[in-house]
Backbone bond lengths (Angstrom), bond angles and torsions (degrees), N, CA, C in turn:
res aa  C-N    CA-C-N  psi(-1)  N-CA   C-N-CA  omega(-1)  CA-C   N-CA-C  phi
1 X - - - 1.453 - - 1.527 108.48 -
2 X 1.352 129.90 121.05 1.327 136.31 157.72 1.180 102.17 -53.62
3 X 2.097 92.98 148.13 1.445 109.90 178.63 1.669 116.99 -44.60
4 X 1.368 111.51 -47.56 1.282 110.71 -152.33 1.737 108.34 -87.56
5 X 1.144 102.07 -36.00 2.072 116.86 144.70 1.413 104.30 -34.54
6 X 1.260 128.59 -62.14 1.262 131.76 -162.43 2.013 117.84 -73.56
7 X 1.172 110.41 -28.80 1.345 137.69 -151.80 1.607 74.37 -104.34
8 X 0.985 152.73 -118.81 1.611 143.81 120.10 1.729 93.91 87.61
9 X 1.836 100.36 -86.81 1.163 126.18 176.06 1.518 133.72 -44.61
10 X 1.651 89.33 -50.01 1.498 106.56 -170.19 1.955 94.79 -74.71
11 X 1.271 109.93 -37.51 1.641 105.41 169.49 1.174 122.07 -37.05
12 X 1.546 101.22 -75.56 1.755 114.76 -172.78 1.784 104.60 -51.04
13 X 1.214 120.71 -35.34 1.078 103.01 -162.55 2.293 117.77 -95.81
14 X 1.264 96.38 9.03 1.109 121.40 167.62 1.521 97.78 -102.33
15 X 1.109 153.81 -83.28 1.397 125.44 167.10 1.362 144.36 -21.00
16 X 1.669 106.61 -39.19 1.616 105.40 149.53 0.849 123.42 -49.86
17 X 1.929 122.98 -54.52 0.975 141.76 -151.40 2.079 90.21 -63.55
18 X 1.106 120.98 -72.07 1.356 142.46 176.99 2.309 105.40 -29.26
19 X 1.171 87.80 -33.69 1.834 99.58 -178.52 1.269 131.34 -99.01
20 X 1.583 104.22 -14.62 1.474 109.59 174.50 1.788 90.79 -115.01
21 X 1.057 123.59 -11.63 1.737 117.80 165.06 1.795 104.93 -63.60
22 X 1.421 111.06 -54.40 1.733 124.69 168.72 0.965 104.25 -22.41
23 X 1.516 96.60 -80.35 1.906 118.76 -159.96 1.813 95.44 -56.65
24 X 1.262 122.66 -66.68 1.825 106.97 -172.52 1.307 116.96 -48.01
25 X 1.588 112.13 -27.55 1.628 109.63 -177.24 1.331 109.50 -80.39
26 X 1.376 117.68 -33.61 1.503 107.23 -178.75 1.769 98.61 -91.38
27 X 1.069 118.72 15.51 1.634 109.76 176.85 1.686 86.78 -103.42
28 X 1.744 139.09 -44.69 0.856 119.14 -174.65 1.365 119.71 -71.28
29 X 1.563 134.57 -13.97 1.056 142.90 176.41 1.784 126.93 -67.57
30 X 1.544 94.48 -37.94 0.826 105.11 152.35 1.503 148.30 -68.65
31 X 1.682 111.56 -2.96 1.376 117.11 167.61 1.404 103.67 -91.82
32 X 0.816 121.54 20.97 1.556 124.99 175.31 1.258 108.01 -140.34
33 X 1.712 121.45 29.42 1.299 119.68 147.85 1.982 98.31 76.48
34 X 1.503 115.46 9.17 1.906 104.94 -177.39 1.198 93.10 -111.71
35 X 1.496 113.51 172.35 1.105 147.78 123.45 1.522 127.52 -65.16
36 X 1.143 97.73 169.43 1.781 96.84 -158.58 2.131 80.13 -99.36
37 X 0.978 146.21 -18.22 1.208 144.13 165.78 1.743 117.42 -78.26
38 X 1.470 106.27 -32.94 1.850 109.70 169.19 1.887 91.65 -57.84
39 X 1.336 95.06 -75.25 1.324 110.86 176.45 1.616 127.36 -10.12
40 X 1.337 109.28 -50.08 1.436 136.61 163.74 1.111 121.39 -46.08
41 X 1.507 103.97 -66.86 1.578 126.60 167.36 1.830 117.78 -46.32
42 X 1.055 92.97 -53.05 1.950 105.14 178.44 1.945 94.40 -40.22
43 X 1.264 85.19 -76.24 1.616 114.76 -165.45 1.693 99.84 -39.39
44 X 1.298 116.29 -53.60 1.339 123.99 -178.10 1.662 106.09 -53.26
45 X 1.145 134.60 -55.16 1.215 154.13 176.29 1.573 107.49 -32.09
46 X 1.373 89.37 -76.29 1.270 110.87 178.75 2.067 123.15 -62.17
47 X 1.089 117.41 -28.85 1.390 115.99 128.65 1.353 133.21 -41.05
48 X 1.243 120.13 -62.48 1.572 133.97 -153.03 1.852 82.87 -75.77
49 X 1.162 134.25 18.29 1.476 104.35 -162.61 1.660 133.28 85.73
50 X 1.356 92.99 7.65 2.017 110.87 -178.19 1.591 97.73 60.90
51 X 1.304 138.48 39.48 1.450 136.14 177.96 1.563 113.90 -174.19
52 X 1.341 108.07 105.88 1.457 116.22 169.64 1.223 128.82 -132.98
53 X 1.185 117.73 154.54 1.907 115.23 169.29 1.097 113.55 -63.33
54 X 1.517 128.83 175.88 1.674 127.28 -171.14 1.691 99.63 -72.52
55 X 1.410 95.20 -59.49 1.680 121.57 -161.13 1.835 98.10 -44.80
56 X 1.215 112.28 -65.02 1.972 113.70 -175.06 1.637 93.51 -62.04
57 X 1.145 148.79 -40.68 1.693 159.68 -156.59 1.406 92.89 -65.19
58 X 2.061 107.83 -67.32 1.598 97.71 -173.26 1.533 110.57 -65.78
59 X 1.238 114.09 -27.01 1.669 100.93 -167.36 1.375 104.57 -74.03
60 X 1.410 127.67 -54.81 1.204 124.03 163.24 2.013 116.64 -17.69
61 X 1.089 90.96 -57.06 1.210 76.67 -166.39 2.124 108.99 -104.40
62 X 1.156 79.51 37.16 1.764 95.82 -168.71 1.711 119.31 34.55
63 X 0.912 97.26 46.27 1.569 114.15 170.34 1.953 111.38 -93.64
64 X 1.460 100.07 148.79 1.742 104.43 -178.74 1.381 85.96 -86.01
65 X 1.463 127.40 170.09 1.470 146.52 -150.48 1.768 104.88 -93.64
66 X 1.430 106.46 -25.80 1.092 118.31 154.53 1.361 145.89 -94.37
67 X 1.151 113.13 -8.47 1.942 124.79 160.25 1.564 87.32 -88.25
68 X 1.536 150.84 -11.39 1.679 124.79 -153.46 1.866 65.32 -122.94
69 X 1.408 162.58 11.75 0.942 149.91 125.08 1.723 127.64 -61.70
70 X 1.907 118.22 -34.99 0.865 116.16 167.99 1.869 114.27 -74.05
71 X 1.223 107.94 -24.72 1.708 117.02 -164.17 1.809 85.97 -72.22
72 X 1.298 126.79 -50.27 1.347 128.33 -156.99 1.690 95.33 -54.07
73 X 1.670 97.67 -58.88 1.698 107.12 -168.47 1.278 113.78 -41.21
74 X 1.356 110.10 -27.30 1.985 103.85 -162.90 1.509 92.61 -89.44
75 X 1.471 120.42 -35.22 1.225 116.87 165.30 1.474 155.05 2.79
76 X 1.826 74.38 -88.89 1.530 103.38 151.59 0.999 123.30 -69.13
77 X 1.212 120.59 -48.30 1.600 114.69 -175.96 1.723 106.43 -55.27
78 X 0.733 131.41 -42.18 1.671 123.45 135.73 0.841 146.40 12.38
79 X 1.501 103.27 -84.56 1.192 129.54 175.64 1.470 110.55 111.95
80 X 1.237 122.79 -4.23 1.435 112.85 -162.38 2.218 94.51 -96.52
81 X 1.080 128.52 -9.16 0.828 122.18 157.46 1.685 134.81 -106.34
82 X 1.322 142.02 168.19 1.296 136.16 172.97 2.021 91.45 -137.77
83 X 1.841 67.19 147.65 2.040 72.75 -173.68 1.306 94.02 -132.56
84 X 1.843 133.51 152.72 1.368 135.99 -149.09 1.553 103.91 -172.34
85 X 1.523 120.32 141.19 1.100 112.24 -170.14 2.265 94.11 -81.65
86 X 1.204 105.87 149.62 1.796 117.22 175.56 1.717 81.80 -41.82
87 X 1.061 90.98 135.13 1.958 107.51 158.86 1.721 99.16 -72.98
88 X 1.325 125.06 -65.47 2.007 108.87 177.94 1.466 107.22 -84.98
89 X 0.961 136.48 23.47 1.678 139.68 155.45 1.119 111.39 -150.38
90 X 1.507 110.76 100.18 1.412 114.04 153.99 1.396 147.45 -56.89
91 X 1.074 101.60 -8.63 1.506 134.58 179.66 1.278 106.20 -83.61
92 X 1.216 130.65 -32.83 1.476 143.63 -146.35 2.088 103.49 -116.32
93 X 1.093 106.41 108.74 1.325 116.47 165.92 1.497 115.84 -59.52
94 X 1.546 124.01 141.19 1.469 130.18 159.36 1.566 102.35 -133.41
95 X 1.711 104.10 138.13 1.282 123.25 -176.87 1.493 104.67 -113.44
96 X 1.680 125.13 108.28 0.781 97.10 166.64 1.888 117.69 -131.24
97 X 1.608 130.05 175.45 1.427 128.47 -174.33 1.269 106.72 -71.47
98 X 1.582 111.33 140.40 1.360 136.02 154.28 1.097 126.99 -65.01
99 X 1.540 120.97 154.10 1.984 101.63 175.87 1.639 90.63 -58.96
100 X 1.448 123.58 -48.24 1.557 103.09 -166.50 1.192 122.61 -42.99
101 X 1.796 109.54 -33.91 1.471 118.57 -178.49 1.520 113.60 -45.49
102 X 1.703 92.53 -58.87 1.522 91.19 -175.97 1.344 129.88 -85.29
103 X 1.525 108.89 15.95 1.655 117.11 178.01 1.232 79.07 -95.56
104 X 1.435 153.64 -43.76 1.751 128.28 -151.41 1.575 89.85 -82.61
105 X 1.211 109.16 -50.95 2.006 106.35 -177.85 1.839 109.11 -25.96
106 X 1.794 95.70 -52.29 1.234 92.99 -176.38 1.376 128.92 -67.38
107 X 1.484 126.49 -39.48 1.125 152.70 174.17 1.626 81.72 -48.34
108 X 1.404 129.87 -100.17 1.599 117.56 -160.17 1.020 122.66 -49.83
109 X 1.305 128.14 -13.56 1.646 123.18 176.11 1.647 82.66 -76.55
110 X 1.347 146.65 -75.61 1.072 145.53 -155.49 1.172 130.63 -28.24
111 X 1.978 101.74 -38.81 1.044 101.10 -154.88 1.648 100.91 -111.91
112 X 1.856 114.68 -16.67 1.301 118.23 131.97 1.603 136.00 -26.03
113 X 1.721 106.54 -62.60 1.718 94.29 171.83 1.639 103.68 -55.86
114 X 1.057 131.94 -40.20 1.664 121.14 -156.57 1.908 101.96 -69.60
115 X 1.169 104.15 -16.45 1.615 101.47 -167.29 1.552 93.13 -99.92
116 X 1.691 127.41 -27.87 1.122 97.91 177.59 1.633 112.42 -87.81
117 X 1.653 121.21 -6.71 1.205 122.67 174.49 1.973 118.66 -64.81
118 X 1.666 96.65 -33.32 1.675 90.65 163.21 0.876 100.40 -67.29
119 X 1.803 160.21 -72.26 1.231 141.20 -106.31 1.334 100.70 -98.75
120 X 1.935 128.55 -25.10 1.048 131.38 157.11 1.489 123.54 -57.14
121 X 1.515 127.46 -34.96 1.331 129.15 176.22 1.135 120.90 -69.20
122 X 1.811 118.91 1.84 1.234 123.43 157.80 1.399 122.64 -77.99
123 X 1.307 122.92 -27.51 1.386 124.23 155.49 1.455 124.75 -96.21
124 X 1.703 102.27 154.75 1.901 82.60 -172.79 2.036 105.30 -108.56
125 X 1.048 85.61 -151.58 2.105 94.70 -142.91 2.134 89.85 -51.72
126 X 1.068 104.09 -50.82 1.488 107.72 -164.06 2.022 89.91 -67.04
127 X 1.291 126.89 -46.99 1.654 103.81 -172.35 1.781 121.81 -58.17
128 X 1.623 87.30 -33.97 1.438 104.59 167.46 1.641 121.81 -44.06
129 X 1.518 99.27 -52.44 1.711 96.94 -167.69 1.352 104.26 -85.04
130 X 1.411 109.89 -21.37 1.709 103.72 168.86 1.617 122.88 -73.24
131 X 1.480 109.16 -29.76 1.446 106.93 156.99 1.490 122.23 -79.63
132 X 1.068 132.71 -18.60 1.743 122.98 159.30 1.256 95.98 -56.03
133 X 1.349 122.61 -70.86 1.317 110.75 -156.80 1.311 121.45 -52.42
134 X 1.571 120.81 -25.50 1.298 125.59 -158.76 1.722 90.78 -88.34
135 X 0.919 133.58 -52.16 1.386 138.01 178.43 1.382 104.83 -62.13
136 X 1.295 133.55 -53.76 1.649 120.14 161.63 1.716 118.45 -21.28
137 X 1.269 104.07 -68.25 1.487 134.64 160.78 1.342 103.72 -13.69
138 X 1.695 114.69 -68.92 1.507 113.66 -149.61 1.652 95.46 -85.91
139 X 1.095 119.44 -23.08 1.526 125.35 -163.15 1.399 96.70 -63.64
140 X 1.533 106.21 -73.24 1.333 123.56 174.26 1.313 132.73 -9.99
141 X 2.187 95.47 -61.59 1.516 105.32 169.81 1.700 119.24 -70.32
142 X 1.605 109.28 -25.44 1.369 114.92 172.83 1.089 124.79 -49.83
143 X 1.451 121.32 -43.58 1.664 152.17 -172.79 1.408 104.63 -70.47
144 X 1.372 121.85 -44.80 1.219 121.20 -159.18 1.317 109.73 -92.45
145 X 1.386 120.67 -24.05 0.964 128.63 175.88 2.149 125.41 -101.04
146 X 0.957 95.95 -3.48 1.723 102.14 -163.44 1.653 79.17 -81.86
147 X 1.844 90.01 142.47 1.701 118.21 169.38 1.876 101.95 -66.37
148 X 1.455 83.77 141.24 1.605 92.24 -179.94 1.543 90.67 -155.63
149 X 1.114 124.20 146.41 1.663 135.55 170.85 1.348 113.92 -30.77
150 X 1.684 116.10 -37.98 1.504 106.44 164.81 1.733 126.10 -88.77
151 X 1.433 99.90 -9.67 1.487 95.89 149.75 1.377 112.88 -139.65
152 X 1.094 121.93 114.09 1.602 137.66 164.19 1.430 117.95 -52.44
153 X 1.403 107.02 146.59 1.250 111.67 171.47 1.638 115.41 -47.21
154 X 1.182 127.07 153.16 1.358 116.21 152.77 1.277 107.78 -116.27
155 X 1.734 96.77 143.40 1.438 122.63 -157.22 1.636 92.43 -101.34
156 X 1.173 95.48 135.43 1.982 109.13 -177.98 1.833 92.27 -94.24
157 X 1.391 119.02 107.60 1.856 117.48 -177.29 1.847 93.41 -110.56
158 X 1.188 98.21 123.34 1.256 91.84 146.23 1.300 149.46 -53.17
159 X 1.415 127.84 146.24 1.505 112.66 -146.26 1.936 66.01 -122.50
160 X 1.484 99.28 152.78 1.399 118.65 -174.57 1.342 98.88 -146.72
161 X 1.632 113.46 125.97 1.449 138.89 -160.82 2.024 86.29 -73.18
162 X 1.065 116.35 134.12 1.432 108.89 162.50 1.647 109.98 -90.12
């Protein structure tokens, strides 16, 4: 296989890899009645201290102020969230997790390790540590390198002879 055949390959099949990981997570999410954005929200919560304002909640989880208002509603209606006006801003909404909240959190992480424990028992102990490592690897360079406000893209300008 030529390099660029090969490079080619190894793409497409990390994009599958990336779309049928999606599709099982939002197929497992869905047996538990979420969305992969409720889902978000839980998780966010439960970071932040199980209690946040709307405004840090949607950005956190890159939601507009009004889809992280519809995600809250189904929420609650739930039960896995509680929503409360700020005790020193009344003006100011706080969302915070239920034990139910954090019994479903647990339940999908649960039932996550078991789905990634089949897909690992297809490889054995040595492919395993060579794929952590290799995925350590790519993260790493991803991390170190992805544009963020303190480092900007750099723009390739053409230089034009005057």
């Amino acid at each position: 296989m030529e390099p660029e055949s090969s490079l080619d390959a190894l793409e497409m099949r990390i994009f599958h890899l990336m779309r049928v990981l999606r599709r099982r997570f939002a197929q497992d999410l869905s047996r538990h009645g979420l969305t992969f954005p409720q889902f978000m929200t839980l998780l966010s919560l439960e970071r932040s201290g199980e209690s946040c304002r709307m405004g840090p909640l949607a950005e956190a989880t890159m939601q507009s102020a009004a889809s992280m208002t519809a995600i809250v509603d189904r929420l609650l209606e739930r039960g896995l969230v509680k929503r409360r006006r700020h005790p020193q801003d009344r003006r100011s909404v706080v969302v915070s997790l239920t034990e139910a909240g954090r019994e479903m959190i647990h339940r999908v992480r649960a039932d996550r390790r078991h789905a990634v424990k089949q897909v690992l028992a297809q490889l054995g102990p040595e492919e395993q540590a060579r794929l952590l490592e290799t995925l350590d690897k790519m993260i790493h360079f991803l991390e170190e390198t992805e544009d963020t406000e303190e480092n900007p893209p750099q723009r390739h300008r053409e230089h034009r002879g005057s």
